[in-house]
C-alpha positions as CSV (number, residue, x, y, z in Angstrom):
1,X,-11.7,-61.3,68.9
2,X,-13.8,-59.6,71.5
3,X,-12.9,-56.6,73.6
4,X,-14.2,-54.2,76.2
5,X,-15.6,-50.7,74.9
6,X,-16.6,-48.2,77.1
7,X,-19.3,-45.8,76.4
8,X,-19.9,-42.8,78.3
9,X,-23.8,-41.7,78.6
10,X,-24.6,-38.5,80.5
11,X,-21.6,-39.2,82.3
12,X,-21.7,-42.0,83.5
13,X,-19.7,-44.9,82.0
14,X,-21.2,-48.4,81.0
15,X,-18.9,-51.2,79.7
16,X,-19.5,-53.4,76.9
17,X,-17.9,-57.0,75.7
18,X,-18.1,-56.2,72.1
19,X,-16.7,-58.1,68.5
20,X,-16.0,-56.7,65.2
21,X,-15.3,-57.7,61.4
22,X,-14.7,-56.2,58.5
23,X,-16.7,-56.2,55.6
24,X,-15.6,-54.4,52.3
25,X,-12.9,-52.6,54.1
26,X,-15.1,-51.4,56.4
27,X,-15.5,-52.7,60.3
28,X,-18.9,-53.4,61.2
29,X,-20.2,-54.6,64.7
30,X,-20.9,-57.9,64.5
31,X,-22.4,-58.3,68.3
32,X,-22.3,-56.7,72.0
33,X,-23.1,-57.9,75.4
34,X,-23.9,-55.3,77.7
35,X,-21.5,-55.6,81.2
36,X,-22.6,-53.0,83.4
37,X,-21.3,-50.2,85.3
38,X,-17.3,-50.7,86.8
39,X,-19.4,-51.1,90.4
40,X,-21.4,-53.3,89.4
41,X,-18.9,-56.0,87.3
42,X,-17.0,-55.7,90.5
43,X,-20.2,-56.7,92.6
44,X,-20.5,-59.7,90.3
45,X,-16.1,-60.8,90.8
């Protein structure tokens, strides 16, 4: 299932849609889509 991770770069924060798996007991990413900054997802609603 996917879910939003935010990541926090020089201080500014970027959102991400992100999905992960497990593999040997492990999680590993299995993909992520890139969102945006908060303004500008709310620029895109």
């Amino acid at each position: 299932m996917a879910h939003l991770y935010k990541k926090i770069i020089k201080g500014r924060t970027y959102w991400y849609l992100r999905e992960t798996h497990r593999v040997d007991g492990k999680v590993k990413l299995k993909w992520q889509k890139y969102l945006g900054t908060a303004d500008s997802i709310l620029a895109k609603l």
